[in-house]
C-alpha positions as CSV (number, residue, x, y, z in Angstrom):
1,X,-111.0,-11.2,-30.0
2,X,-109.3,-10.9,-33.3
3,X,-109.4,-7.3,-33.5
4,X,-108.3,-7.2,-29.7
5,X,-105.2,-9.6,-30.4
6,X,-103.7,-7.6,-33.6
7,X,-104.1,-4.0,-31.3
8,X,-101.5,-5.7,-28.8
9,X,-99.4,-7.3,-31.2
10,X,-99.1,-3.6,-32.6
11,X,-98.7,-2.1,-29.2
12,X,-96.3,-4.3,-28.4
13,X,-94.4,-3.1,-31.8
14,X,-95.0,0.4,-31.0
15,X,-92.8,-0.4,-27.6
16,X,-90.3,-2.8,-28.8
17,X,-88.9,-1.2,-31.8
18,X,-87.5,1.9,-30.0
19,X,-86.4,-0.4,-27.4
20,X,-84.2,-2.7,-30.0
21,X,-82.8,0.7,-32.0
22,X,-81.7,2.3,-28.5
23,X,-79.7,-1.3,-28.2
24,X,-78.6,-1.4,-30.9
25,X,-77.1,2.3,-30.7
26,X,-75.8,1.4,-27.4
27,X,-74.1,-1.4,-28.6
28,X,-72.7,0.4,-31.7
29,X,-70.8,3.1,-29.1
30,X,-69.4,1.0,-27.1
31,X,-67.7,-1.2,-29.5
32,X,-66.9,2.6,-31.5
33,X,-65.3,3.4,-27.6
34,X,-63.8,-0.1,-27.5
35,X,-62.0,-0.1,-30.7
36,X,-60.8,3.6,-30.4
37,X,-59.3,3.1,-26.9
38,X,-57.5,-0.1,-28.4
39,X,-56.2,1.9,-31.5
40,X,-55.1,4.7,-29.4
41,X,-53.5,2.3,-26.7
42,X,-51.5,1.0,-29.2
43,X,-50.3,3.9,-31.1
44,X,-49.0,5.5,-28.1
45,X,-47.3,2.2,-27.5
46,X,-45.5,3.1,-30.6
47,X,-44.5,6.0,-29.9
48,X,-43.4,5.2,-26.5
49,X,-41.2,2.3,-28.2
50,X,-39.4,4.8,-30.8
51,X,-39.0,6.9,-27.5
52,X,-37.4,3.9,-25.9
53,X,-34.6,4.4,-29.0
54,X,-34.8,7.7,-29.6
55,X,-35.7,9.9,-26.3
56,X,-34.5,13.5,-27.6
57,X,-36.3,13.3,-30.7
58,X,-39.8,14.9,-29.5
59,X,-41.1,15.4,-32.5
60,X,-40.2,12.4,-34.4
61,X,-41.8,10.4,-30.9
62,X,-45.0,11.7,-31.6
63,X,-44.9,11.4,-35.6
64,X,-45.0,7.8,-34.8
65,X,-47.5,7.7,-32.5
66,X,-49.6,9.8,-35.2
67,X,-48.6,7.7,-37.7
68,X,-49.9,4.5,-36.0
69,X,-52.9,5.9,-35.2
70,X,-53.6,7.4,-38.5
71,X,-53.2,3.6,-40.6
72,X,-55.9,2.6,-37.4
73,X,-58.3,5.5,-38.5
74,X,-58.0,7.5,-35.9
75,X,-57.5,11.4,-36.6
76,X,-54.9,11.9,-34.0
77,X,-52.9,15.3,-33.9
78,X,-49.3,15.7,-33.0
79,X,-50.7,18.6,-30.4
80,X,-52.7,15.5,-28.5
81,X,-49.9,13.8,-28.2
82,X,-47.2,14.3,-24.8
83,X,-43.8,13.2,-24.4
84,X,-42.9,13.6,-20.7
85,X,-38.7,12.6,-20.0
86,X,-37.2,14.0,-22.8
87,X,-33.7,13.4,-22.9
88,X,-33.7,10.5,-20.5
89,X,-30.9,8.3,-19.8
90,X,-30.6,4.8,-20.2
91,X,-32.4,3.0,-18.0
92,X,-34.6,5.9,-16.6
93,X,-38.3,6.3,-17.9
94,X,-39.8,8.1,-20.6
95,X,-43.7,8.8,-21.0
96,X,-45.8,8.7,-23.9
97,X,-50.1,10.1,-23.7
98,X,-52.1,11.0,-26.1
99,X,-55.5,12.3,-25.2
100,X,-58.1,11.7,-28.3
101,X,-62.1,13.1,-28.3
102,X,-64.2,10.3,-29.3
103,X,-67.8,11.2,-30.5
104,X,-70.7,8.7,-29.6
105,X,-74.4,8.7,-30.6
106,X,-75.4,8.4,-26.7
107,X,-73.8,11.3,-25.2
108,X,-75.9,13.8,-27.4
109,X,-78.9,12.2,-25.9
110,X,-77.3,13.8,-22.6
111,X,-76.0,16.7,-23.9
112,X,-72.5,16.1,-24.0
113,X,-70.7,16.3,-27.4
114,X,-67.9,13.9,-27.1
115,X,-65.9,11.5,-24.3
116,X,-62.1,12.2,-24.8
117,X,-60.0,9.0,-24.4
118,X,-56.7,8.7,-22.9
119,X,-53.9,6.1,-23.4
120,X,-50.1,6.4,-21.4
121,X,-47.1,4.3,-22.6
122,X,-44.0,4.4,-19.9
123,X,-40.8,2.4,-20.9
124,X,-37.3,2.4,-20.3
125,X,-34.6,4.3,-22.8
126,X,-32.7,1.8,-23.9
127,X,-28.9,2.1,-24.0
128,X,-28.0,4.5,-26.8
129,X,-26.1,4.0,-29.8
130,X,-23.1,5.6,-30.4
């Protein structure tokens, strides 16, 4: 019986580690997914706010979206990055996206290589200095 026990204890091993490294993967991505959509969300809320001041200024727009994201430690490009409403009036809307590929341990398992994330700030251009 003693022999018997210990082979089931061990079979039970054999099943249950897998099992717990798979969860613990799983659980790894998503809080990898969570954390880079939260960074990204609020580095294109950044930009969108120096768009709010600034809305002719494309490139400086998306420097500070960059910028953000970059002391969040995300890798995000200028090119990823869209300013839609350039040159908006006061009151009217301008858009900030940024669009960011996010690599995760469980999508190679599926044959995918990354997830790209996507994050849109809209505000208002506020009334311009003169």
């Amino acid at each position: 019986m003693d022999k018997h026990g210990s082979r089931i204890h061990l079979m039970d091993l054999v099943i249950l580690i897998p099992a717990l490294i798979l969860a613990l993967v799983m659980v790894t991505d998503a809080g990898t997914l969570a954390w880079n959509n939260f960074n990204l969300r609020t580095s294109v809320r950044e930009g969108a706010r120096y768009a709010s001041h600034f809305p002719s200024l494309e490139s400086e727009i998306k420097s500070a979206a960059v910028n953000k994201a970059r002391t969040r430690g995300l890798d995000l490009e200028p090119d990823m990055v869209e300013v839609i409403g350039l040159e908006a009036a006061p009151g009217k809307l301008i858009t900030v996206t940024a669009h960011y590929p996010t690599r995760i341990t469980m999508l190679r398992l599926i044959g995918r290589r990354e997830i790209t994330l996507s994050a849109t700030s809209a505000v208002k251009v506020l009334k311009l200095a003169e």
